[in-house]
C-alpha positions as CSV (number, residue, x, y, z in Angstrom):
1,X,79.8,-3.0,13.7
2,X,83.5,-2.5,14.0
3,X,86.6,-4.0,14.3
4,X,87.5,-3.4,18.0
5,X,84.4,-5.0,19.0
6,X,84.9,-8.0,17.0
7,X,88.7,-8.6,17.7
8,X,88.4,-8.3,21.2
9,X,86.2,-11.2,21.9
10,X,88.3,-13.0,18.6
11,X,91.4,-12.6,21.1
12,X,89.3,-14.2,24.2
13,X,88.0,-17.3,22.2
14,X,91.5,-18.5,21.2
15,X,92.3,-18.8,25.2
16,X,88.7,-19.9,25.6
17,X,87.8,-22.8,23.4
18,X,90.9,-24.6,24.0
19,X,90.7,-24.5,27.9
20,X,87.0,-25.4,27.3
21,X,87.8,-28.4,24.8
22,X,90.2,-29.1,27.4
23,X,87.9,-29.7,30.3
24,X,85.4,-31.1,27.7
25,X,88.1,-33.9,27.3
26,X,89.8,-33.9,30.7
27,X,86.2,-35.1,32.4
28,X,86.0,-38.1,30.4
29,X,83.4,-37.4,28.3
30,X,84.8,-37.7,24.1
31,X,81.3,-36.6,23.2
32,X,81.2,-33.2,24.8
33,X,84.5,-32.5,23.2
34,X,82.6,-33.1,19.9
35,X,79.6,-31.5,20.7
36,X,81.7,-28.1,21.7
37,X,83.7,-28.6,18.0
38,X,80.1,-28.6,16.4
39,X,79.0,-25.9,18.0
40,X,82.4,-23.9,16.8
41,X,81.6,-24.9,13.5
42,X,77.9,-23.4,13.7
43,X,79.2,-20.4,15.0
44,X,82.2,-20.2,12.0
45,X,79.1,-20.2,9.6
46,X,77.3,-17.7,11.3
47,X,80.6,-15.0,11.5
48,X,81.1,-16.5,7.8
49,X,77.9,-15.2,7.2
50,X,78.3,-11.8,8.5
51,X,81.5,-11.7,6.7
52,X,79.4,-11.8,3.6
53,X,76.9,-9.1,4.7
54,X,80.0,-6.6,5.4
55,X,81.5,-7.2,2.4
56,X,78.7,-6.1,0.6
57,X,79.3,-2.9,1.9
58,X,82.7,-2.7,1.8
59,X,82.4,-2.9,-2.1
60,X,80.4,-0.1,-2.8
61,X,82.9,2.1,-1.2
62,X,84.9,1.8,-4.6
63,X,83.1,3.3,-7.4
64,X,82.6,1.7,-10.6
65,X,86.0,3.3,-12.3
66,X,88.1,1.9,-9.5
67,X,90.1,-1.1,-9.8
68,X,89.2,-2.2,-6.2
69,X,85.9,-2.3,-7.1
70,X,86.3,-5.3,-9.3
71,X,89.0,-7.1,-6.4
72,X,85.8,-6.6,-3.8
73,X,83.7,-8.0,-6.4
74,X,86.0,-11.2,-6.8
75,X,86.2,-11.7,-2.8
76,X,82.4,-11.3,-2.5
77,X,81.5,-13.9,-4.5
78,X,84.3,-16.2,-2.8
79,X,82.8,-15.6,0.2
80,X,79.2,-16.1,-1.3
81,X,80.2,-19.3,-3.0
82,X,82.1,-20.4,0.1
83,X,79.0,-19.8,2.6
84,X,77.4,-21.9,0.2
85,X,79.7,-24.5,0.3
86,X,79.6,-24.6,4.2
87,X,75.8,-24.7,4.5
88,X,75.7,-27.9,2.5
89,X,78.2,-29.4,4.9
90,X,75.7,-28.1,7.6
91,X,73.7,-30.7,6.4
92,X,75.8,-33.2,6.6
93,X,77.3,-32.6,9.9
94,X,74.1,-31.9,11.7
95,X,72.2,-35.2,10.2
96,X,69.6,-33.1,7.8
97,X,71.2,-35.3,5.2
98,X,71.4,-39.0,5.5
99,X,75.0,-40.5,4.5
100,X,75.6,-43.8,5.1
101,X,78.4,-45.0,6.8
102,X,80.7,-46.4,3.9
103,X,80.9,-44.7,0.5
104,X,80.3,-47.6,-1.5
105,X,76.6,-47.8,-0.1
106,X,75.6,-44.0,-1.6
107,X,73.5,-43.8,-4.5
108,X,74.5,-41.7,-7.4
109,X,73.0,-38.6,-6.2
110,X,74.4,-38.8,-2.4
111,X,77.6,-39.6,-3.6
112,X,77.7,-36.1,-6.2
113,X,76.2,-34.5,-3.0
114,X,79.2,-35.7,-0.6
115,X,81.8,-36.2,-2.2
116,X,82.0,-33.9,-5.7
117,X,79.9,-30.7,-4.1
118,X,83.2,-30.2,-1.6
119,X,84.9,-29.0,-4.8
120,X,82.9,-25.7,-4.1
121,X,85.2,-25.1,-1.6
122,X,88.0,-24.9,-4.4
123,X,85.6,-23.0,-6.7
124,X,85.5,-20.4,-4.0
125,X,89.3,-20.5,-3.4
126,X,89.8,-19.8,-7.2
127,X,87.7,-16.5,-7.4
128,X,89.6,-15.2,-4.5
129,X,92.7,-16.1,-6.7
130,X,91.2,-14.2,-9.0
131,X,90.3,-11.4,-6.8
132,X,94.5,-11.2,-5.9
133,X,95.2,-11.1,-9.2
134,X,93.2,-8.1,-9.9
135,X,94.6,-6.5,-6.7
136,X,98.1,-7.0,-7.8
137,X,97.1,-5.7,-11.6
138,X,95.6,-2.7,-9.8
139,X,99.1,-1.7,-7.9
140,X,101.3,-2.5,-10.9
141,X,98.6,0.0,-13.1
142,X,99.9,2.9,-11.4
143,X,103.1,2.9,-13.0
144,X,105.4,2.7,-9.4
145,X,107.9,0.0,-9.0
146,X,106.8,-2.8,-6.6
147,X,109.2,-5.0,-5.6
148,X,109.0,-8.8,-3.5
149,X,111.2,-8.6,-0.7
150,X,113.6,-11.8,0.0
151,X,112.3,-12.1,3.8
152,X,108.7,-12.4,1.6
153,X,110.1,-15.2,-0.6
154,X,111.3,-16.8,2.8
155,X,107.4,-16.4,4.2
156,X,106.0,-18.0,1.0
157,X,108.8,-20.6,1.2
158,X,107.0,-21.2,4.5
159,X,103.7,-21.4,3.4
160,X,104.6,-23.9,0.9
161,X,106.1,-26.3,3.8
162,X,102.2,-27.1,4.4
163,X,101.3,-28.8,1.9
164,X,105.2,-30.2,1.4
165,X,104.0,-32.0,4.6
166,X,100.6,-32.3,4.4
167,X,101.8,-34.7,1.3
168,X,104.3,-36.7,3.3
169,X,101.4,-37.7,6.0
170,X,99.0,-38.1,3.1
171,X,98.1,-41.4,4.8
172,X,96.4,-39.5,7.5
173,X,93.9,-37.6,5.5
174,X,91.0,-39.9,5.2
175,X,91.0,-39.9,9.0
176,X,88.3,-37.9,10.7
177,X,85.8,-37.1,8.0
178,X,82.1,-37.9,8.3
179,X,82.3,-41.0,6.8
180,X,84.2,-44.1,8.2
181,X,85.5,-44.6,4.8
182,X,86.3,-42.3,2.6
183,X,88.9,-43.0,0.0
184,X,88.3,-39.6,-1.8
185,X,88.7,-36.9,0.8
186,X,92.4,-37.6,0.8
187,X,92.8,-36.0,-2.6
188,X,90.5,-32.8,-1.6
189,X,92.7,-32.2,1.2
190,X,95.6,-32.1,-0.8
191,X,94.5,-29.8,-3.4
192,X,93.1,-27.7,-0.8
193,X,96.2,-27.4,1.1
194,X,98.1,-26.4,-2.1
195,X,95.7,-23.9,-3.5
196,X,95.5,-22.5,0.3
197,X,99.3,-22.2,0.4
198,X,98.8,-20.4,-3.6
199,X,96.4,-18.0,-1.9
200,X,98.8,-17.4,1.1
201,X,101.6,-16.7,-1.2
202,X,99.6,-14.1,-2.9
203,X,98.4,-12.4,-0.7
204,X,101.9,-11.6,0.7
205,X,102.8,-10.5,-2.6
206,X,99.5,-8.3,-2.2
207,X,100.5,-7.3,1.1
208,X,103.9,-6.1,0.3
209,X,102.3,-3.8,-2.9
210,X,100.2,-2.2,0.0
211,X,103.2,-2.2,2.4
212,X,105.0,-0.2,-0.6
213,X,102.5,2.1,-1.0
214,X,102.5,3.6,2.3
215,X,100.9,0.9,4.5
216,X,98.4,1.4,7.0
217,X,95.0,0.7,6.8
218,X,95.5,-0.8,3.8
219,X,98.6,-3.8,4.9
220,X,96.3,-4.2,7.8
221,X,93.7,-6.0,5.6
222,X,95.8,-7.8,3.8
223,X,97.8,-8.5,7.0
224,X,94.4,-10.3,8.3
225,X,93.7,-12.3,5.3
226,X,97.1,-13.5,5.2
227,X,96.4,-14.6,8.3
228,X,93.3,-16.5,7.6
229,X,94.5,-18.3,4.8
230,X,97.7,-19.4,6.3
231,X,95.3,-20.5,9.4
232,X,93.3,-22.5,6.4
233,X,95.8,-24.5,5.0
234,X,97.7,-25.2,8.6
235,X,94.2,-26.8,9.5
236,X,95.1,-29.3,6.9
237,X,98.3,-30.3,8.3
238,X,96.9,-30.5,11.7
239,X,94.6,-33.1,10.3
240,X,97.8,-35.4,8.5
241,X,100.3,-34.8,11.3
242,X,97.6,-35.6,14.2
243,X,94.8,-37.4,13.5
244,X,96.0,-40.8,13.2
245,X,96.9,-41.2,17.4
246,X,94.3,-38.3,18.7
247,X,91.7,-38.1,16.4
248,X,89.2,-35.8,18.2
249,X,92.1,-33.7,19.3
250,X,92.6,-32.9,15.3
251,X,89.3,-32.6,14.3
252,X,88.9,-30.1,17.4
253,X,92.4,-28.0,16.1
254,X,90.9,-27.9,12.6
255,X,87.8,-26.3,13.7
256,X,89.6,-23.9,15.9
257,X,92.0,-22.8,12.8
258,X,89.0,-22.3,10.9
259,X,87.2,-20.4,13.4
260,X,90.7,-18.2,12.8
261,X,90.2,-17.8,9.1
262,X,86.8,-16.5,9.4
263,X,87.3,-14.2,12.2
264,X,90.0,-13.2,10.9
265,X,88.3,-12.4,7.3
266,X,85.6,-10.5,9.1
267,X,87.8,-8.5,11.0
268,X,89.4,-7.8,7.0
269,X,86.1,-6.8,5.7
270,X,85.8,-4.4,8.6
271,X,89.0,-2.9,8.4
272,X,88.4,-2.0,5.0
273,X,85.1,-0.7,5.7
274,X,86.9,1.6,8.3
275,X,89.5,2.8,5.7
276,X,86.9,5.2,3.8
277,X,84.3,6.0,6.7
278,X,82.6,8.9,5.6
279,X,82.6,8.1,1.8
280,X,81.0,5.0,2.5
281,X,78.3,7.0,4.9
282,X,77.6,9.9,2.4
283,X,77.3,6.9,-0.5
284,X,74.7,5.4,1.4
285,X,73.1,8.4,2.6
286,X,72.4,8.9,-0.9
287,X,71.2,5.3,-1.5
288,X,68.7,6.0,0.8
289,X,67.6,9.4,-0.3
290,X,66.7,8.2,-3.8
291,X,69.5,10.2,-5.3
């Protein structure tokens, strides 16, 4: 697999889904707008999933010495630990779990299942944290000055706007969830949006480090997951700033924004598997000798 043949039809479904959702909506029929935004959210999974799969590979392009190694390490397991995360709420949105319409009617062990196993989402988040902060210790090892830009400070200045926001239509984010009410999804939303805009704001630091060291191949993976974590916590914001007078229209455009995170962090994985081609073929040309 490479990149071209996954960014191509990346850059057709972001015209695509919304004409479709449009038409979905336009013919009167809420329910078909909500079947397509199901259907996006299978199909996130599923590129999710072979985000995973790549990254496995991308990884053992560094060898054990290398410092990249350990930063591939960190993002694999985010995305591991993330996939997980998402297959639970599989089961939630596709009925293989039963949830009953008001929070205060779960048992103890729906309740953990609903509304305390989300935090895997921001146990993910926090081993790609760490996964940037190995990247940037890996840059600043070599001994060459690396230096923040102001036009980056402005970016991250930016990025922090989301969650600014997110926090000033707080009132909005226990709208479109699974459950009518939900008085705790609120507070996920808002830690989410803040550690997403943490992320973001590393990775342009990471980003400029690559940029600095002669760019390339290199700033264009970090370009991509800048990308897809500033499409992650934008989905929160759609949520707070829209869903209170179109709800199916935000649920739709948070969907769609996360379809652009993990497209876009495929696309990353495969960039960086295209960076060392033949190392990586020779390395597992080995593998598979025995050698």
């Amino acid at each position: 697999m490479r990149s071209k043949s996954v960014a191509v039809p990346f850059f057709v479904s972001l015209v695509a889904l919304p004409v479709l959702f449009g038409l979905a909506i336009t013919m009167g029929n809420p329910a078909r707008g909500d079947s397509l935004r199901q259907a996006l959210f299978a199909a996130t999974v599923a590129i999710e999933a072979v985000a995973l799969w790549k990254a496995i590979a991308a990884r053992e392009i560094f060898s054990p010495q290398d410092s990249g190694r350990l930063t591939w390490t960190l993002i694999l397991a985010f995305l591991a630990v993330r996939l997980v995360a998402e297959l639970r709420l599989v089961t939630l949105t596709f009925g293989m779990i039963d949830i009953p319409a008001r929070l205060e009617d779960a048992s103890q062990g729906r309740y953990f299942y609903v509304v305390v196993l989300r935090y895997i989402y921001t146990a993910s988040d926090l081993l790609f944290v760490g996964a940037l902060a190995t990247a940037i210790s890996g840059y600043k090892s070599t001994g060459l000055r690396f230096e923040i830009l102001k036009r980056d400070y402005v970016y991250m200045g930016l990025l922090w706007a989301l969650p600014v926001l997110t926090f000033v239509f707080r009132e909005n984010l226990d709208l479109g969830g699974l459950l009518k009410t939900d008085n705790t999804i609120a507070a996920y939303r808002l830690v989410a949006v803040c550690v997403g805009a943490m992320i973001a704001s590393l990775c342009m630091a990471v980003r400029r480090y690559a940029i600095q060291m002669g760019g390339g191949a290199v700033a264009r993976v970090w370009n991509t997951v800048v990308i897809a974590g500033t499409a992650r916590a934008a989905s929160f914001l759609v949520l707070a700033l829209i869903s209170k007078w179109w709800e199916p229209g935000a649920k739709f455009i948070e969907q769609y924004m996360l379809w652009v995170f993990a497209c876009c962090w495929l696309m990353a994985v495969l960039y960086q598997q295209e960076i060392l081609p033949r190392v990586a073929k020779s390395k597992f040309a080995a593998v598979a000798a025995g050698r």
